[in-house]
C-alpha positions as CSV (number, residue, x, y, z in Angstrom):
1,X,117.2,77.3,82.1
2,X,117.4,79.0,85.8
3,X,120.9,80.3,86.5
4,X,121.9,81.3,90.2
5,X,122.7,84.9,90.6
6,X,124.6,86.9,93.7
7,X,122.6,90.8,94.3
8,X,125.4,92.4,96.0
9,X,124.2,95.2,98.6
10,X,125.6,97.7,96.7
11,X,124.5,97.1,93.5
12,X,120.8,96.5,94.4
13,X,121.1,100.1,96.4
14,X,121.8,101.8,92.7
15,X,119.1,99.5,91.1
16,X,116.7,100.4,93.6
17,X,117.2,104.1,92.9
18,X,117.7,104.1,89.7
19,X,114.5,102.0,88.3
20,X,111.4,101.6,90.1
21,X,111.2,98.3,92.5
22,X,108.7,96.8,90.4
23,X,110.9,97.0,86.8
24,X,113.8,96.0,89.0
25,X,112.3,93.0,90.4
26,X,110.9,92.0,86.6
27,X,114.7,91.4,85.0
28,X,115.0,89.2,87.7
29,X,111.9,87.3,87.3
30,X,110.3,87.9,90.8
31,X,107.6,90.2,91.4
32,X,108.5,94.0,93.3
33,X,107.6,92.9,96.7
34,X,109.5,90.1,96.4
35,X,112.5,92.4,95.0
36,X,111.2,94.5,98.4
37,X,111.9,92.0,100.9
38,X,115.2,90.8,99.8
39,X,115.5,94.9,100.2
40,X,114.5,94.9,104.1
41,X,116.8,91.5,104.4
42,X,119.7,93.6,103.0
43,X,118.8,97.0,105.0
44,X,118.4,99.0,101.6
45,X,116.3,101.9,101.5
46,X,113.7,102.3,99.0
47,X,112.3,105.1,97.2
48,X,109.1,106.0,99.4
49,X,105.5,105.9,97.3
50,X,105.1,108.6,94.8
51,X,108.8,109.4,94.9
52,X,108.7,108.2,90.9
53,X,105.7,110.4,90.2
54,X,108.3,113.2,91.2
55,X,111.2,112.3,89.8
56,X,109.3,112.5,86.5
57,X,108.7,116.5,86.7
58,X,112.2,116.9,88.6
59,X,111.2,117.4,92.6
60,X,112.1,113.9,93.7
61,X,113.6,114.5,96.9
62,X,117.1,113.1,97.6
63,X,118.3,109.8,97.8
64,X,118.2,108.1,101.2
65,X,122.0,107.0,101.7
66,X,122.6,103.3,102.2
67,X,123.9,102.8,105.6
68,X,126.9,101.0,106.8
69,X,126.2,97.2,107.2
70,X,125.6,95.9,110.8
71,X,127.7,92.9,111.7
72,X,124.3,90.4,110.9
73,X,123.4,92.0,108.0
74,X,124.0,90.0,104.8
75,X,126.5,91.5,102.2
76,X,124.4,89.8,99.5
77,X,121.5,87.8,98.5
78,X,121.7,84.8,96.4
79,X,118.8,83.2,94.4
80,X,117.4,82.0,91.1
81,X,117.2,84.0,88.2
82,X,114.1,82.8,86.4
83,X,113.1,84.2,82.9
84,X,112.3,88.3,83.3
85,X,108.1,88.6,84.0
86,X,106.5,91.1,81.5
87,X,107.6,94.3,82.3
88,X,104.3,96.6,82.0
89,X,104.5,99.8,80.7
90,X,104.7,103.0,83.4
91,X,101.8,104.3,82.1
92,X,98.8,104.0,79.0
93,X,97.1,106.4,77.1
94,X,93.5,107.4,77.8
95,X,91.8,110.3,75.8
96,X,89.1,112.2,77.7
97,X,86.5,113.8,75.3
98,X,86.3,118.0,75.2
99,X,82.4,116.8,75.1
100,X,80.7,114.2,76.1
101,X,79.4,112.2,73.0
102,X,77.8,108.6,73.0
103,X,78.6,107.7,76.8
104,X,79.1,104.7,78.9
105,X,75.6,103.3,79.6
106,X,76.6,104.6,83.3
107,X,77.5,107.8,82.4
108,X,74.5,108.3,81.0
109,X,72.0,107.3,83.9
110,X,74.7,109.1,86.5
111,X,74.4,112.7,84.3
112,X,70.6,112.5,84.8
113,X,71.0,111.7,87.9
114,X,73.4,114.3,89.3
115,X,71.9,117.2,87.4
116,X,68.7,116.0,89.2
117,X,70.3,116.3,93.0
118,X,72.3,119.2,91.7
119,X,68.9,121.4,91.1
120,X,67.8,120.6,94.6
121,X,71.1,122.4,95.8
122,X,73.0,125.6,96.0
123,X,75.8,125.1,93.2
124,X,78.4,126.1,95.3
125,X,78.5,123.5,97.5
126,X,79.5,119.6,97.1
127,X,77.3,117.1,96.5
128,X,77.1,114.3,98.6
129,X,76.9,110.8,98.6
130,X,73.0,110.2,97.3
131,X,70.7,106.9,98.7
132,X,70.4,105.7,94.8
133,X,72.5,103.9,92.0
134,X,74.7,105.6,90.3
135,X,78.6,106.1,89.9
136,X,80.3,107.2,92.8
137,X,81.0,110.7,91.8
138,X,80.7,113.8,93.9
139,X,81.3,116.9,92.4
140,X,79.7,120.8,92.3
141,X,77.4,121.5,89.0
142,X,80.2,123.3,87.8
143,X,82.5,120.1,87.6
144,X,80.1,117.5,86.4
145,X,80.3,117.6,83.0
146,X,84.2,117.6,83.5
147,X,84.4,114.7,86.2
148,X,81.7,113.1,83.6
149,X,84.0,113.5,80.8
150,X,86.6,111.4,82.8
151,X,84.4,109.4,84.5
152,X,83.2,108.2,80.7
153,X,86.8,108.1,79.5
154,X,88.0,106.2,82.4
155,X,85.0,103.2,82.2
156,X,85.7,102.8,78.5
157,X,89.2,101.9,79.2
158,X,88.7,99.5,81.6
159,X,86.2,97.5,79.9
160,X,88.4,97.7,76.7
161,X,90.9,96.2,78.6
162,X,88.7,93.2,79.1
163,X,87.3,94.3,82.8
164,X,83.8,94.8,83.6
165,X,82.0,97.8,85.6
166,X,79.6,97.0,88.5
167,X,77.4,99.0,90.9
168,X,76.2,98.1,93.9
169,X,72.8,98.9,95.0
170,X,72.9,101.4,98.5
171,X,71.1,98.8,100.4
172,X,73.8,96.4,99.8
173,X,76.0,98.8,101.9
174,X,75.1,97.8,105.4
175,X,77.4,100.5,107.3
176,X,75.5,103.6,107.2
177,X,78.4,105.9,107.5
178,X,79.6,104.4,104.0
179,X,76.4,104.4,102.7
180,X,75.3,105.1,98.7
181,X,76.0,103.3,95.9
182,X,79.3,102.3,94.7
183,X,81.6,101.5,91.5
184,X,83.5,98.3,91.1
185,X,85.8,97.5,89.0
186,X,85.8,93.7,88.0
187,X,89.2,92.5,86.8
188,X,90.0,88.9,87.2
189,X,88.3,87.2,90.4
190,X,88.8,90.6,92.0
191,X,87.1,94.0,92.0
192,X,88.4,97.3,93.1
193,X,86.5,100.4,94.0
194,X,86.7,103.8,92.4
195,X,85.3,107.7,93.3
196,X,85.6,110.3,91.7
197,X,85.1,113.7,94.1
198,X,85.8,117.2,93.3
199,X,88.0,118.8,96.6
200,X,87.1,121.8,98.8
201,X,88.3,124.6,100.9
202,X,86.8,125.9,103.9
203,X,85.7,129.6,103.1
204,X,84.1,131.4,106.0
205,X,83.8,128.2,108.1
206,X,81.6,126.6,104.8
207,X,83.1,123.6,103.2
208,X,83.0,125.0,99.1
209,X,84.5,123.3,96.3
210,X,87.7,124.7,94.4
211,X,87.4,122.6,91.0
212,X,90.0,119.8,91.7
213,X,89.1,117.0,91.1
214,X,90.6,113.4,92.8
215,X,90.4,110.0,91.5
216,X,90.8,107.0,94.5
217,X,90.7,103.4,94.7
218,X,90.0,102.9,98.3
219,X,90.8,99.2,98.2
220,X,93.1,97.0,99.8
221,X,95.4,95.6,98.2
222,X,99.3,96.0,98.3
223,X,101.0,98.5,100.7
224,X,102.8,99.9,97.9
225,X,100.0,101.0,95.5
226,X,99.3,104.7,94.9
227,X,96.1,105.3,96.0
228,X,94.5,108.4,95.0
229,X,95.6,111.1,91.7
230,X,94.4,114.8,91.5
231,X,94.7,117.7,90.1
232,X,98.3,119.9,90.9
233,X,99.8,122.8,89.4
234,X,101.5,120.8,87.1
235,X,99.4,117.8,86.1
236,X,95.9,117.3,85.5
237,X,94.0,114.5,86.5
238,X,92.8,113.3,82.4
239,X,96.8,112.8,82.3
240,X,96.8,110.2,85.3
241,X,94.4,107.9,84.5
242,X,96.0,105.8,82.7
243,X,98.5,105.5,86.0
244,X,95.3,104.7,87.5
245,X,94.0,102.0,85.4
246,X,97.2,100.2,85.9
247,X,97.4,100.6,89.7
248,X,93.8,99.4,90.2
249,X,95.7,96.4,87.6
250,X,98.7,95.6,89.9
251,X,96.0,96.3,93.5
252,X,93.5,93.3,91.9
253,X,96.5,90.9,91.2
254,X,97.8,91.2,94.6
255,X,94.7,90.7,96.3
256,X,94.2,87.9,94.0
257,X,97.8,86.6,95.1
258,X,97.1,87.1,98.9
259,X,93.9,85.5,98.5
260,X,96.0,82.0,96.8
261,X,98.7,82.4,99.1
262,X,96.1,82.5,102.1
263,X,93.9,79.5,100.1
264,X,97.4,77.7,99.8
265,X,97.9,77.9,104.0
266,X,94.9,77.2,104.6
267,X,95.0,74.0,102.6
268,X,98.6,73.1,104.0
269,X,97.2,73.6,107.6
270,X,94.6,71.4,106.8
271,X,97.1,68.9,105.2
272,X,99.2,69.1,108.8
273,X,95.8,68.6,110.5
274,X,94.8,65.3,108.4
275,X,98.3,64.0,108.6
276,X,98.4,64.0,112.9
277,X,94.9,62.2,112.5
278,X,97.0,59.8,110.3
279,X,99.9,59.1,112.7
280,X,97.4,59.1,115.5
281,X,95.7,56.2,113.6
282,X,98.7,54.3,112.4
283,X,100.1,54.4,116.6
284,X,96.6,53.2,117.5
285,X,96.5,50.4,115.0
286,X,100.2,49.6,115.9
287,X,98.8,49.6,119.3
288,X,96.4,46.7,118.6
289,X,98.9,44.6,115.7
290,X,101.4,44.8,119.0
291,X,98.2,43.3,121.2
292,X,97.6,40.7,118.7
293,X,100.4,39.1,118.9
294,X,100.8,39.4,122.9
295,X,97.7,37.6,122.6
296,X,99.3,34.7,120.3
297,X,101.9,34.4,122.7
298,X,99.2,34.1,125.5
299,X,96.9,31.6,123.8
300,X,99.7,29.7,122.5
301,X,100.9,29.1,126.0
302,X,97.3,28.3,127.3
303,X,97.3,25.6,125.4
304,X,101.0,24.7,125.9
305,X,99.8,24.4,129.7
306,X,96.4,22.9,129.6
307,X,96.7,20.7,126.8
308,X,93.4,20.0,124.5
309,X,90.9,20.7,126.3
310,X,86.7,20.5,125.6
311,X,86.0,23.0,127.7
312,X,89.1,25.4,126.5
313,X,89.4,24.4,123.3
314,X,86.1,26.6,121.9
315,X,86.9,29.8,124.0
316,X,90.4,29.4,122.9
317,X,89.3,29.2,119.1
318,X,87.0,32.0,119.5
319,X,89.7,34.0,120.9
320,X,92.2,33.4,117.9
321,X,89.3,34.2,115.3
322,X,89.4,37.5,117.2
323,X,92.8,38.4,117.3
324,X,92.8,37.5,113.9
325,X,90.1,39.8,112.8
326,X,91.5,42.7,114.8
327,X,95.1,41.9,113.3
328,X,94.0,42.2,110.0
329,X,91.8,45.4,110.5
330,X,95.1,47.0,111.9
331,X,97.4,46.4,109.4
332,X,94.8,47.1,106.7
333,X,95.7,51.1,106.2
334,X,94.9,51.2,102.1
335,X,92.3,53.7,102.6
336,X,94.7,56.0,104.6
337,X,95.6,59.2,102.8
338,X,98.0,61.8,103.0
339,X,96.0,65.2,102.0
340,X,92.3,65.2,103.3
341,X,89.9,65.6,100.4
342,X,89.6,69.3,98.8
343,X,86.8,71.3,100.1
C-alpha cells in the first residue's frame, strides 16, 4: 500500500551526495528526474554529470554546500511513497575480444570496407565519414582492428540484451553536412545513435590521430545522460561500454516517456477542444428548447385571442408540429460525447 512520506531539505541534500539521483529517486519509487525536480523545488544542489564517474577513481571535486533557505523556499517536500522501481545496476560487463573471431554480420562488411578507404589514404591521417553503408566508425588503419574489436563487442551486447542494430543508407541523410551512413540502436519504440571515432591532435597545423578512441550517442534524450566515453589515463574505453549500453538504455526510455507524456497533451488538448464544441452545442440547443417554449407561450395565446379559427387554425398547427420537432432535436444530446474519438 502507498504511505505518505516528508523529504526534509536536509536529508535529501546528504542523499543526493551520497547516491546517485537516479538510485536515490528508485527507494522512493519515482524516476531521477522526478527526484531532480523536487531537488530545484527545494534549492538542493546536485552532483553535476560525470561527477560519479569521478568519485569512482577518487577526483570528484567537492561538494557544492547547500545554501541557507530563502523565506519561499520549502523546508520539505511531502509525497507518496510508492513500491521502490528496479534499481539497475551502475554498470555491466562486456568482454572485448584480443582478436576478432566470428564477428557481428556488420563488423564484418564494415572491416572490408574500411580497409578498402583506408588503402586509398595516407595511414596517418583519420578517416572520414564515407558516402556508403557501413558502421559509423572513423578511425586511422592503425586503430581499426581495435575500434573493430569494440565495435563487435559492443553490437553483440546490445542485441543480447534483446535490441536490434540498424543502418541507414547515406541517402536517407538529407543534410549533407551530416552526411554517410549511420548506426541505430533499436531498443523499444526508440532508436539511439552511436559513433565510434578515434581522436586527433593538430601536429604542424595537420589534424593526425593520437590512438584514443571515443564512443558517443549523439541523441536526444534526457539532459542528464552522459553522452560520450573515451580513452583517459586511467580508463580505457573496452571498460565503459557497459556504462554505455545502459545510458543509450535510460536515453531511449526517456524519449519514449517524452514522446507519451507529449502523446498524453496532445490528446488532453484535444479532449479540452472537443469539450468547448460540446458546451457550445448544449448553449445552442438550450438556445432553441428556451425558443420552443416562447413559442408555446405565443401560439397558445394566439389562439387564446383569436379563437378557432379556419384560416389560423392550419398555420397554427403547422407551427406547433415545428416547435415540436425542434424541441425534441434539442433536448436529444445521446450522441454527445465527452472525449473526441482517438486518432
Amino acid at each position: 500500500m502507498n504511505t505518505r512520506v516528508v523529504i526534509k531539505r536536509e536529508d535529501l541534500y546528504e542523499q543526493v551526495w551520497s547516491e546517485p539521483v537516479t538510485t536515490v529517486g528508485a527507494r522512493y519509487g519515482i524516476s531521477g528526474n522526478g527526484l531532480a525536480k523536487i531537488c530545484r523545488k527545494l534549492e538542493v544542489p546536485v552532483p553535476v554529470r560525470g561527477y560519479w564517474q569521478l568519485h569512482a577513481v577518487g577526483r570528484a571535486p567537492a561538494r557544492t554546500p547547500l545554501p541557507p533557505p530563502r523565506r519561499e523556499t520549502p523546508s520539505s517536500h511531502r509525497l507518496v511513497l510508492r513500491p521502490a522501481v528496479t534499481v539497475e545496476p551502475s554498470t555491466i560487463q562486456v568482454r572485448v575480444a584480443e582478436t576478432l573471431v566470428n564477428p557481428h554480420r556488420l563488423v564484418r562488411e564494415a572491416e572490408a570496407t574500411l580497409k578498402h578507404h583506408l588503402k586509398q589514404r595516407p595511414s596517418d591521417r583519420v578517416r572520414p565519414a564515407v558516402i556508403v553503408t557501413c558502421l559509423d566508425i572513423s578511425v586511422s588503419a592503425k586503430a581499426l582492428d581495435r575500434a573493430l574489436r569494440i565495435m563487435d563487442a559492443l553490437l553483440k551486447t546490445f542485441e543480447a540484451r534483446g535490441h536490434r542494430v540498424e543502418l541507414t543508407t547515406p541517402e536517407a541523410n538529407r543534410v549533407v553536412a551530416d552526411a554517410g551512413a549511420k548506426t541505430w540502436i533499436s531498443i523499444g519504440s526508440e532508436k539511439v545513435r552511436v559513433e565510434l571515432a578515434e581522436q586527433a591532435d593538430r601536429v604542424g597545423g595537420v589534424m593526425r590521430p593520437n590512438g584514443q578512441l571515443v564512443l558517443k550517442t549523439p541523441t536526444y534524450g534526457s539532459d542528464h545522460e552522459r553522452r560520450s566515453w573515451r580513452d583517459t589515463r586511467t580508463r580505457r574505453l573496452e571498460d565503459s561500454l557497459g556504462e554505455f549500453i545502459l545510458a543509450a538504455e535510460r536515453i531511449a526510455a526517456a524519449r519514449h516517456a517524452s514522446e507519451l507524456e507529449w502523446q498524453r497533451k496532445k490528446r488532453a488538448e484535444q479532449v479540452a477542444q472537443h469539450r468547448l464544441k460540446v458546451i457550445n452545442d448544449i448553449e445552442d440547443r438550450a438556445n432553441t428548447w428556451r425558443m420552443c417554449a416562447t413559442m408555446d407561450g405565443f401560439l397558445d395565446a394566439v389562439e387564446a385571442k383569436h379563437g378557432a379559427s379556419d384560416s389560423l387554425t392550419p398555420t397554427i398547427s403547422w407551427l406547433r408540429e415545428q416547435v415540436a420537432m425542434h424541441r425534441d432535436q434539442a433536448l436529444d444530446i445521446t450522441g454527445l460525447r465527452l472525449e473526441p474519438d482517438a486518432r
